[in-house]
C-alpha positions as CSV (number, residue, x, y, z in Angstrom):
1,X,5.3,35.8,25.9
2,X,7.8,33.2,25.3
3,X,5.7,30.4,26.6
4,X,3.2,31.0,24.2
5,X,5.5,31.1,21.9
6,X,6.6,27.7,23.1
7,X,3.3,26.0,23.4
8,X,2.4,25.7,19.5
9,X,6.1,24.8,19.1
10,X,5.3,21.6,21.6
11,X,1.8,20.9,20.4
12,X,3.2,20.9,16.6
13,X,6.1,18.4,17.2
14,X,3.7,16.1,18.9
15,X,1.1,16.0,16.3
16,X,3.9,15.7,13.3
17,X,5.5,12.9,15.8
18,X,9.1,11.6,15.7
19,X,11.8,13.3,13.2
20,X,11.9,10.4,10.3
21,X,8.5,8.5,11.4
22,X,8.0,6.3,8.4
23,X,4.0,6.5,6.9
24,X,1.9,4.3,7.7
25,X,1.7,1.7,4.9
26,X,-1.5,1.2,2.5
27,X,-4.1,-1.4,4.1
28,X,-3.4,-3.9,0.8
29,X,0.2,-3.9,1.6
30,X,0.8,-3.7,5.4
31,X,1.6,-6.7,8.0
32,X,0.4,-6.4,11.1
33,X,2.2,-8.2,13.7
34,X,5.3,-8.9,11.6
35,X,7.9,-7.4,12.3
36,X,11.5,-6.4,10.2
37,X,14.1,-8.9,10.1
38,X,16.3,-6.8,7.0
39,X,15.6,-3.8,4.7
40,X,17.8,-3.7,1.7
41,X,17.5,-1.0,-1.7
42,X,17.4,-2.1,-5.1
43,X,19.0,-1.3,-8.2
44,X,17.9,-3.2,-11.3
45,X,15.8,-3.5,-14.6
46,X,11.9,-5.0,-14.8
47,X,12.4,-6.9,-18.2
48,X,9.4,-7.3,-20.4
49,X,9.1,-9.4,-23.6
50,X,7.0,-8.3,-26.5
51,X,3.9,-10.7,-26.6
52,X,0.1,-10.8,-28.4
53,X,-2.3,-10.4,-25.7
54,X,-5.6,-12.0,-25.4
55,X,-7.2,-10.1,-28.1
56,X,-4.4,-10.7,-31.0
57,X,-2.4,-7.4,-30.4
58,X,1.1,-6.9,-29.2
59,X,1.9,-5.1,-26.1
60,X,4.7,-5.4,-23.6
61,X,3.9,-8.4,-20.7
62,X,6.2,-8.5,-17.8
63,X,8.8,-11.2,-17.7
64,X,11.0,-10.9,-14.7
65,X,13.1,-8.6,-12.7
66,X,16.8,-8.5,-12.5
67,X,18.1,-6.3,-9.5
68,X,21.1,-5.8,-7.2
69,X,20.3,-5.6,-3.7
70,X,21.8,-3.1,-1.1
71,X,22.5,-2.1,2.3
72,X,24.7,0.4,3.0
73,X,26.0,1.0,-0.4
74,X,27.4,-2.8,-0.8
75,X,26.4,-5.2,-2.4
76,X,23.8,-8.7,-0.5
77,X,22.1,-10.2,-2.8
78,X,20.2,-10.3,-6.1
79,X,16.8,-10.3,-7.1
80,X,15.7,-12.0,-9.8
81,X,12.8,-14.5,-12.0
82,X,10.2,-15.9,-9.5
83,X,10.2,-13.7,-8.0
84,X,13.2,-15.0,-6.1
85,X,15.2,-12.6,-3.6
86,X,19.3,-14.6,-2.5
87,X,21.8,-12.9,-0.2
88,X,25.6,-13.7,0.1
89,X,25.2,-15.3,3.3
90,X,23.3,-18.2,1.0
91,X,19.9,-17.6,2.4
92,X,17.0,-17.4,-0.5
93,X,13.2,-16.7,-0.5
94,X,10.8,-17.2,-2.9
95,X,7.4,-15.1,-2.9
96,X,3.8,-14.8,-4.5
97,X,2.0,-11.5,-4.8
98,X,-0.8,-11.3,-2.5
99,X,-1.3,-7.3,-2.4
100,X,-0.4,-3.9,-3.7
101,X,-0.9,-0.5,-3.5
102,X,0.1,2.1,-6.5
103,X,3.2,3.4,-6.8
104,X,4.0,7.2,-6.6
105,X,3.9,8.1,-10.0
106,X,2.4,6.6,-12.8
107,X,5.9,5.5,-14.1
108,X,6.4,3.6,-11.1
109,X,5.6,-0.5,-10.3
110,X,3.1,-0.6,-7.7
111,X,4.3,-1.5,-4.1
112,X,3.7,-5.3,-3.7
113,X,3.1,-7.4,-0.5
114,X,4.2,-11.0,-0.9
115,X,4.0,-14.5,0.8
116,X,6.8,-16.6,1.6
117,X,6.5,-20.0,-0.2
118,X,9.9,-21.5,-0.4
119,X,13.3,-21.1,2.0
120,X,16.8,-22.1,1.0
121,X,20.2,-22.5,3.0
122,X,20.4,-20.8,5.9
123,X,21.0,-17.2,7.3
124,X,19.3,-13.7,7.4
125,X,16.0,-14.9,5.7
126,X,15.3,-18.6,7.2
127,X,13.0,-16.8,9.6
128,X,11.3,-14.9,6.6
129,X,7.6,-15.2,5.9
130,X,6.2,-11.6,4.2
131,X,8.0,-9.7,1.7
132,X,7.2,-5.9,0.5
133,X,8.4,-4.0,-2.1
134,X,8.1,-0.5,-1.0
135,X,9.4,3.2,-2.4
136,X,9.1,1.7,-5.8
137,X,11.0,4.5,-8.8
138,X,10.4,3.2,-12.6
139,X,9.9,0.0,-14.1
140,X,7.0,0.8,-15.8
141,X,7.2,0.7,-20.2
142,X,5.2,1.9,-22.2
143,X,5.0,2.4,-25.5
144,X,3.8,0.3,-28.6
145,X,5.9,-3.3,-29.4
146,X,6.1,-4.2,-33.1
147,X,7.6,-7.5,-33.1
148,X,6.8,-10.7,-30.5
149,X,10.1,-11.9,-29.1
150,X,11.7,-8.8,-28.6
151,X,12.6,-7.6,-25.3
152,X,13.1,-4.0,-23.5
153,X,14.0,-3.2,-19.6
154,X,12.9,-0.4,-17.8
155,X,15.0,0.7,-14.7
156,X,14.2,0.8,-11.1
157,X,14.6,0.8,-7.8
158,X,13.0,-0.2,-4.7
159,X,13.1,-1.0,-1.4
160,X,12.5,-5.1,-0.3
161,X,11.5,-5.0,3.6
162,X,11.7,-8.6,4.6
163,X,9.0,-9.8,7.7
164,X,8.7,-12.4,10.1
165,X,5.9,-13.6,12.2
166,X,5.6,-12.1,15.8
C-alpha cells in the first residue's frame, strides 16, 4: 500500500519540478541564450508630469523613474532618467524598450525587456547587453491632472535582471 501511496507523491514532484523553479518568462520579454550576470530589487517612484496630450486634454505622461537598487538588503546602485541603471562599483548601462508583457495587476508597470545601448566605467555590467524589469508592484497613476507642469510619483518596485550574450 505504501508504494502506491508513494507513486503519485513522485509523479507529482516531477511534473511541479524543482522547489523555487522560476516561470517561464512571457515570449515579448524573454532572452534566449542570455544568460544572468546580476539580479537586483528596486525600491523607487515612476514620476509623471502633468501634460496636454495629442487631442488638447491633460493626463499624466510618464517622465522618469527614480529607484534604489538592491541585493541583499544594501544598497548598489540607482536607477534613474534614461532609463539609466549605475552601481557603486561605477559600472552604468543605458537601455531602450524593445518588449513587454503586462504586469500582474492593473496597478502595476508592465515587465519591460530592454537593449543595451551605452556602457560606462567598468565592473559588474561591462559585459551587459539585455535588461528586464520583472515582478513589477505599482507605478501606475491614475486619476485626472488639472494643471500642466505639475508632477505626482507613484511607488514601486521591481526586479532588474541584467543579461549577457552566451
Amino acid at each position: 500500500m505504501s508504494i502506491k501511496l508513494a507513486a503519485p507523491a513522485v509523479l507529482l514532484s516531477a511534473l511541479i519540478g524543482p522547489a523555487g523553479a522560476a516561470e517561464p518568462l512571457p515570449e515579448a520579454i524573454a532572452a534566449p541564450g542570455e544568460t544572468v550576470v546580476l539580479t537586483v530589487h528596486a525600491e523607487g517612484a515612476q514620476v509623471y508630469e502633468c501634460k496636454a496630450s495629442a487631442d488638447g486634454k491633460l493626463a499624466w505622461a510618464f517622465r522618469e523613474p527614480i529607484a534604489t537598487l538592491l541585493s541583499e538588503g544594501k544598497t548598489v546602485g540607482r536607477h534613474y532618467a534614461g532609463p539609466n541603471w549605475e552601481l557603486a562599483d561605477g559600472s552604468a548601462v543605458v537601455g531602450k524598450a524593445i518588449g513587454n508583457a503586462p504586469g500582474a495587476t492593473a496597478a502595476d508597470i508592465p515587465w519591460l525587456k530592454l537593449d543595451v545601448t551605452a556602457h560606462r566605467g567598468s565592473g559588474a555590467l561591462t559585459s551587459v547587453t539585455t535588461v528586464q524589469r520583472i515582478n513589477t508592484q505599482g507605478g501606475k497613476l491614475d486619476g485626472a491632472c488639472d494643471k500642466a507642469g505639475d508632477f505626482r510619483s507613484a511607488p514601486y518596485s521591481a526586479d532588474y535582471v541584467f543579461l549577457k550574450k552566451g
